[in-house]
C-alpha positions as CSV (number, residue, x, y, z in Angstrom):
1,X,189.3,-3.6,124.2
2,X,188.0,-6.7,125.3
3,X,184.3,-7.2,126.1
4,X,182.2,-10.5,127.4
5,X,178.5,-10.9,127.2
6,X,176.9,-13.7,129.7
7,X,173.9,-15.9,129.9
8,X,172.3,-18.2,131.4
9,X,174.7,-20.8,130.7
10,X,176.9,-19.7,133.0
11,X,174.9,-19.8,136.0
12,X,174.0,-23.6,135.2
13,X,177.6,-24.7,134.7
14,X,178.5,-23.4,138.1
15,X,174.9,-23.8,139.6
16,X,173.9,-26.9,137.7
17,X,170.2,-28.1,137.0
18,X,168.5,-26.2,138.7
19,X,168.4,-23.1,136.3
20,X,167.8,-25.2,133.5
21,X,163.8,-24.1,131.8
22,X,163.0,-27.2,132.9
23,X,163.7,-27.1,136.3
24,X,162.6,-23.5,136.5
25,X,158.7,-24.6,135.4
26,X,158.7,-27.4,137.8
27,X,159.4,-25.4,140.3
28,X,157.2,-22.5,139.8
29,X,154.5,-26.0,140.2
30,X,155.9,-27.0,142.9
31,X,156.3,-24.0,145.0
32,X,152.3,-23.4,144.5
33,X,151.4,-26.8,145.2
34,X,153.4,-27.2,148.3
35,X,152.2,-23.4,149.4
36,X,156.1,-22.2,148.9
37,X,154.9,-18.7,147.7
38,X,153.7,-15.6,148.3
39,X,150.4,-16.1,147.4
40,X,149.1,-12.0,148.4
41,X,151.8,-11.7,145.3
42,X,150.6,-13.9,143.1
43,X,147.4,-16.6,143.2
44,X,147.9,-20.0,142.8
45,X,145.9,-19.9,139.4
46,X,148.8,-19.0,138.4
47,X,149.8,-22.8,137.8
48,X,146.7,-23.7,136.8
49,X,147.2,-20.8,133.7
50,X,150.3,-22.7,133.2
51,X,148.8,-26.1,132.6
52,X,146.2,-24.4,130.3
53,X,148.4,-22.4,128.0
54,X,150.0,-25.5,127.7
55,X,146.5,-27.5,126.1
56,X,146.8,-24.6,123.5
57,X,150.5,-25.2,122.1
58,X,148.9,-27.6,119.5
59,X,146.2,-25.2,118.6
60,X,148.9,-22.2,118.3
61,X,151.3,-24.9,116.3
62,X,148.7,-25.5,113.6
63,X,147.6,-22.3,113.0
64,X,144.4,-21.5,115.3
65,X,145.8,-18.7,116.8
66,X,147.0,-17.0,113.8
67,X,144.2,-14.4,113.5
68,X,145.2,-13.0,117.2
69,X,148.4,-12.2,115.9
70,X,147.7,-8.4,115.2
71,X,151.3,-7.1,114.9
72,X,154.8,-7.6,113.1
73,X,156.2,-8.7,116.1
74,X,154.1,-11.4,116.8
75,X,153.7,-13.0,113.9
76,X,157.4,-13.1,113.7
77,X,157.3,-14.5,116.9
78,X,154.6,-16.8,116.1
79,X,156.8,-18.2,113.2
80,X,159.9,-18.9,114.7
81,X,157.3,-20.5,117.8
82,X,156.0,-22.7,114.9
83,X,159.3,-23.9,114.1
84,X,161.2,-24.8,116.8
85,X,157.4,-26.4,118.6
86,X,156.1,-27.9,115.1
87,X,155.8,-31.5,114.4
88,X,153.9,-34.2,115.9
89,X,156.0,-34.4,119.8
90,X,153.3,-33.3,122.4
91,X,155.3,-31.4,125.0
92,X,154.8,-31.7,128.4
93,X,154.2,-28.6,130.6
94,X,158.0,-28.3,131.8
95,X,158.9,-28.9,128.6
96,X,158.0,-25.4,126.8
97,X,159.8,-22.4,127.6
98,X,158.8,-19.8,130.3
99,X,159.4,-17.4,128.3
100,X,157.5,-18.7,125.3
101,X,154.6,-19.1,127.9
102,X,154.1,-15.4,127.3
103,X,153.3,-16.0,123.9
104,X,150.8,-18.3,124.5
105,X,149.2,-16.1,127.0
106,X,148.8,-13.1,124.7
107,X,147.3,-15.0,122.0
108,X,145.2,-16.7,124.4
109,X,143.6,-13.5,126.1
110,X,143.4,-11.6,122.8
111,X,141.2,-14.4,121.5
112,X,139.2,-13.7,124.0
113,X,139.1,-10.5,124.5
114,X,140.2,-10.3,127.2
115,X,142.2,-6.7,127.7
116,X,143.9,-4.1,129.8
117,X,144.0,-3.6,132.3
118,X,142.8,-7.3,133.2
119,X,145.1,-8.5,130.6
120,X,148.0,-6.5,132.3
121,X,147.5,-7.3,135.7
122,X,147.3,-11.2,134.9
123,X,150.2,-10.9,133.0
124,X,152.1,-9.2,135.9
125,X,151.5,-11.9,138.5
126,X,152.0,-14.7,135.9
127,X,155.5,-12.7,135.8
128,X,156.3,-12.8,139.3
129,X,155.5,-16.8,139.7
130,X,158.3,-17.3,137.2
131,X,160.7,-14.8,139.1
132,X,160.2,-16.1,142.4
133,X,161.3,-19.4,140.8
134,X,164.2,-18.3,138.9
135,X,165.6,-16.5,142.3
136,X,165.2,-20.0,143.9
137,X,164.3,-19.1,147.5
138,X,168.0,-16.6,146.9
139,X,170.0,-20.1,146.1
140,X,170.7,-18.5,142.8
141,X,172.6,-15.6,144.0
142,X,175.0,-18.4,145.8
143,X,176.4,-19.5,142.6
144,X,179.4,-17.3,142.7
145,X,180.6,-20.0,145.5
146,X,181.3,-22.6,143.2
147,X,183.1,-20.2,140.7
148,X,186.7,-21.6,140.1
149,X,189.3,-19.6,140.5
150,X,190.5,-19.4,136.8
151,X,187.3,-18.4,135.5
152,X,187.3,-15.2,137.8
153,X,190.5,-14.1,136.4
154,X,188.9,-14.7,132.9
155,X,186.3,-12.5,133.8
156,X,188.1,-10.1,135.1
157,X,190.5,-9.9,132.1
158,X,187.9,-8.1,130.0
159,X,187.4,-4.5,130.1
160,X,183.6,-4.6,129.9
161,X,181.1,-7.3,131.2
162,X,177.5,-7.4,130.0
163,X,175.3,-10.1,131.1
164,X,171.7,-11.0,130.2
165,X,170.9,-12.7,133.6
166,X,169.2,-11.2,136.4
167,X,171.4,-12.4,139.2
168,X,174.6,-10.5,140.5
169,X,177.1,-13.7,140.3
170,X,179.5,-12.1,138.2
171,X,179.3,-8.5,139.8
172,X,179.6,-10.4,143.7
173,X,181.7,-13.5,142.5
174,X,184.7,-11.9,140.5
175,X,184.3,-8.6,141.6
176,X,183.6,-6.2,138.4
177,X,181.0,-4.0,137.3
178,X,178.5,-6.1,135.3
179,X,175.9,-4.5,132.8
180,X,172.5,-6.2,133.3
181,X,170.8,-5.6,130.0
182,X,167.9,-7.3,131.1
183,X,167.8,-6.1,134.4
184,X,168.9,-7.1,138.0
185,X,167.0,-9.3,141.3
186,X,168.7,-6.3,143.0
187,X,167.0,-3.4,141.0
188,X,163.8,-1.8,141.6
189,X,161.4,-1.2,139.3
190,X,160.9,2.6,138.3
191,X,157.5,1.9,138.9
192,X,158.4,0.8,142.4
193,X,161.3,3.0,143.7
194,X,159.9,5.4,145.5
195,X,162.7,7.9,144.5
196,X,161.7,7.6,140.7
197,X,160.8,10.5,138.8
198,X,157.3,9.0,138.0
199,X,156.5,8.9,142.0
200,X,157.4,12.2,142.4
201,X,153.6,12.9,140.6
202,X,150.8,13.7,142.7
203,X,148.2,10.4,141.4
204,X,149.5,7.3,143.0
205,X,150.0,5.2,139.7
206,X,150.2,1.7,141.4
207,X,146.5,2.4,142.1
208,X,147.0,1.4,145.6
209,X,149.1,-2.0,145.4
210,X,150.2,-2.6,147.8
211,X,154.2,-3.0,147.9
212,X,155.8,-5.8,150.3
213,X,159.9,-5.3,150.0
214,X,160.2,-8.6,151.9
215,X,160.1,-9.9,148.2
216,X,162.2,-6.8,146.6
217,X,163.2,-9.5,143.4
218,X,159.6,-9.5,142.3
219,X,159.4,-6.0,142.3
220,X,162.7,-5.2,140.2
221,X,163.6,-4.5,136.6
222,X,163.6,-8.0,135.1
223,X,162.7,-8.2,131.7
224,X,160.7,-11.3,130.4
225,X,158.9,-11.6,127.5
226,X,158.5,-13.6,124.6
227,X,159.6,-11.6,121.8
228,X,163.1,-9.7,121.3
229,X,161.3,-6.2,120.1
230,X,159.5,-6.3,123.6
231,X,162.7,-6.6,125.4
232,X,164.1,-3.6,123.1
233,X,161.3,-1.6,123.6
234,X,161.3,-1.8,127.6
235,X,165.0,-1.0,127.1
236,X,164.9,1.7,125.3
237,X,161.2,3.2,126.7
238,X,163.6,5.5,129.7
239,X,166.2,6.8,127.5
240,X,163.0,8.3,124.8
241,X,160.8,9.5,127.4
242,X,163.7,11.6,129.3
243,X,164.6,13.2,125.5
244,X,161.0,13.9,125.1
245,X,160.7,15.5,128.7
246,X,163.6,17.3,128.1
247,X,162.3,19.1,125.1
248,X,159.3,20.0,127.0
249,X,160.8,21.0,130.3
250,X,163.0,23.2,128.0
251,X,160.0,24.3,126.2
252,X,157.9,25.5,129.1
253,X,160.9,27.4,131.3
254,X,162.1,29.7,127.5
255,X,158.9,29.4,125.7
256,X,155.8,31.8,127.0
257,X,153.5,30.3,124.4
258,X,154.6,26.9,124.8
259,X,154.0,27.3,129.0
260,X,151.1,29.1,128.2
261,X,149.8,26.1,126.3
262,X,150.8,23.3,128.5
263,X,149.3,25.2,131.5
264,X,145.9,25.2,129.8
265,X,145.8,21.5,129.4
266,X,142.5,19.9,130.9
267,X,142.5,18.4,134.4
268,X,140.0,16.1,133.6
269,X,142.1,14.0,131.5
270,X,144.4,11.7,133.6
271,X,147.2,11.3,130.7
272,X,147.4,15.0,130.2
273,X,146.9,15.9,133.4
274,X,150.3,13.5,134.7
275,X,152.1,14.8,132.2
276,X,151.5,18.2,132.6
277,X,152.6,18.2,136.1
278,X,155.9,16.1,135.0
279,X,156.8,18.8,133.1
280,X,156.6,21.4,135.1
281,X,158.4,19.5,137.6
282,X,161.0,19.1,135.4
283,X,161.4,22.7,134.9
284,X,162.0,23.3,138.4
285,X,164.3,20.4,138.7
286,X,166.1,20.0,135.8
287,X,168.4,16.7,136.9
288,X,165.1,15.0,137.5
289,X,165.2,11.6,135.4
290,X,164.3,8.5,134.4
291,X,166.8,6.1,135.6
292,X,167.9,4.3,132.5
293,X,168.1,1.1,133.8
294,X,168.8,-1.0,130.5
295,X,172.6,-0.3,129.3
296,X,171.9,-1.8,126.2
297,X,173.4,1.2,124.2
298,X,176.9,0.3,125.3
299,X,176.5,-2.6,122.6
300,X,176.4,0.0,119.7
301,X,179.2,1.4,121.3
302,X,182.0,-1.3,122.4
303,X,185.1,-1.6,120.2
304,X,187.1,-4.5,120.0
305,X,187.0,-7.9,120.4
306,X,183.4,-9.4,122.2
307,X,183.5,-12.9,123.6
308,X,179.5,-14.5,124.1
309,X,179.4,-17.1,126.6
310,X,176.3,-18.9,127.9
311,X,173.7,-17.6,125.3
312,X,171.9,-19.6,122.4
313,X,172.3,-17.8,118.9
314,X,168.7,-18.6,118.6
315,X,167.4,-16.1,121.6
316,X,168.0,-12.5,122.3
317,X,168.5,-11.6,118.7
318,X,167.6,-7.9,119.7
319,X,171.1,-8.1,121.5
320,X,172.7,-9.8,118.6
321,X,171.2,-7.0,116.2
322,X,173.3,-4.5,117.8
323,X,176.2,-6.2,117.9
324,X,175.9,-7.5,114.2
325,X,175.7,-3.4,113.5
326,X,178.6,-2.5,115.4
327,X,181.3,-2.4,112.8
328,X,183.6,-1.2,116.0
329,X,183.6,-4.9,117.1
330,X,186.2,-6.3,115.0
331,X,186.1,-10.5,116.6
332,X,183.9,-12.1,118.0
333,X,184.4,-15.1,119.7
334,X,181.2,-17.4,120.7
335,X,181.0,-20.0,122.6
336,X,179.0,-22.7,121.2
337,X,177.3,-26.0,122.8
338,X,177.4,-28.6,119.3
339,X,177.9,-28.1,115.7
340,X,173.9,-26.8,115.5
341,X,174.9,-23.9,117.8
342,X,178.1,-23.0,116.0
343,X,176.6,-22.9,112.3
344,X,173.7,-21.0,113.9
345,X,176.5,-18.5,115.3
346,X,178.4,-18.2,111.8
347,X,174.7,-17.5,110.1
348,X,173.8,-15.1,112.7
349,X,176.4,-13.2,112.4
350,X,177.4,-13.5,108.5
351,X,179.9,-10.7,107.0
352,X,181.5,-10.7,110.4
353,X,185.0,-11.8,111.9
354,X,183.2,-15.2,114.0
355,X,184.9,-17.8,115.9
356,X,183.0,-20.5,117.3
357,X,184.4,-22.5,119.6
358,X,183.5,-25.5,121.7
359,X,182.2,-24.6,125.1
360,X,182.7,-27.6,126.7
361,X,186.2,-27.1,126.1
362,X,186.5,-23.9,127.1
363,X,185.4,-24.5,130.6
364,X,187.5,-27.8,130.9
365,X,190.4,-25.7,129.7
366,X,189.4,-22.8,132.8
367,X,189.2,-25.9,135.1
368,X,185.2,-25.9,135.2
369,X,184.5,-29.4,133.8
């Protein structure tokens, strides 16, 4: 079989600089200081968080932050933060990534103590700035226009397509079913689709946000975070809780004790109180899910040759884990910007069948120069 996984790089050769980080930071400035936002989305201090995290790269560089860095992942993070910020360039605000923003922020508010739900709320709307950007005002779902004709039929020459971007270019533009592993503009949130198994439950768990679906993008699935176990996590978070809820649905329909138990759960305690009346409507509705959103199992699973197009070997090594373990995969075929990129590919993916080959050429050869 033939598989493709695309990134980001894709959307800026057809939709040029605009989707480049840079471009993406400016504009989240930009839109707040020329009022081009929702602001009962997110507040403006939203940029001005920006322009802070940004005084405390040095600090994080040279080791400041190192005590805030409570878990594996972080200080794996951290490190591979050090080394690709370290040395003696200042960067300027546009100049960091968005993502990497993230990492800032959570070192920043644990060092002050700051935590949830304040932490998690800030974090959500610090989020949605950097979404609203990406989506451009909807110019980014326009790429597919500038598509030449030969890449389509590239595209559609594979038997599955997986992408890590959040637009629908590829689904709309060459007309195949794409596998957002990171999410989609045109998904909703479980915790905002009102058909979702979690608002089925009684409690209103938005705590009475209010939802505006003129803005349905900032209230969809899109992953960002900082750190590849993160990503993995959200991922994989649908696909555990349904087994677990499974068990207990099963549990409490065949089980006497076991319903006899759950029904005598306090009421007074929120978390056992939710879950309580999840299972039981599980019981009585047994095709009642979790949508898992996140199709990132079909990487353990592919066979074949997989072609990676648009993605630094440096990010989304989560993705690249999987992939590295699938001994199914027999080639793979990445498409590399320099010789950096392409020794970074070979070491990423050492023991395996590799070819790297020159991007650049690859898209002059599909016409996309």
């Amino acid at each position: 079989m033939k598989n493709l996984l695309a990134g980001n790089g894709v959307i800026i050769q057809f939709g040029g600089s605009d989707y480049l980080n840079s471009s993406i930071v400016r504009r989240a400035i930009t839109n707040v200081k020329t009022g081009n936002f929702p602001s009962h989305l997110y507040p403006a201090e939203c940029a001005k968080l920006l322009y802070g995290l940004q005084q405390e790269l040095t600090k994080v560089v040279y080791g400041e932050y190192d005590k805030f860095a409570t878990t594996s992942y972080i200080r794996s993070s951290l490190d591979d933060f050090k080394r690709r910020y370290g040395g003696s360039q200042l960067y300027e605000v546009h100049e960091i990534g968005f993502e990497d923003y993230f990492l800032i922020f959570e070192l920043f508010h644990v060092s002050r103590g700051i935590s949830n739900p304040d932490r998690f709320n800030s974090r959500g709307v610090f989020r949605r700035m950097f979404l609203d950007s990406v989506y451009n005002g909807g110019k980014i779902e326009l790429v597919y226009r500038s598509f030449a004709t030969p890449f389509v039929h590239w595209v559609r020459s594979h038997d599955n397509v997986f992408t890590t971007n959040y637009d629908s270019n590829l689904d709309v533009g060459c007309g195949v079913d794409v596998h957002h592993l990171h999410g989609c503009f045109k998904t909703l949130s479980e915790s905002y689709d009102p058909n979702s198994f979690r608002n089925q439950l009684t409690d209103d768990l938005l705590d009475g946000e209010k939802v505006d679906f003129t803005y349905p993008y900032l209230y969809s699935n899109a992953l960002v975070s900082y750190v590849g176990e993160l990503k993995e996590y959200a991922m994989s978070q649908s696909t555990v809780a349904n087994s677990g809820m499974e068990k207990f649905a099963n549990g409490y329909r065949d089980d006497p004790a076991m319903r006899e138990q759950i029904d005598a759960w306090p009421e007074d305690d929120d978390l056992t109180r939710r879950l309580k009346e999840a299972i039981r409507l599980k019981a009585d509705n047994p095709d009642l899910k979790h949508g898992e959103q996140y199709p990132h199992q079909m990487l353990s699973e592919i066979s074949g040759t997989l072609r990676i197009v648009g993605l630094s070997p440096s990010n989304d090594g989560h993705l690249f884990s999987r992939i590295h373990a699938n001994d199914k995969i027999l080639d793979i075929v990445f498409y590399c910007f320099g010789e950096q990129e392409a020794e970074d590919a070979k070491n990423l993916f050492r023991g395996r069948r590799v070819e790297v080959v020159d991007v650049r050429e690859h898209w002059a050869h599909l016409g996309c120069s």
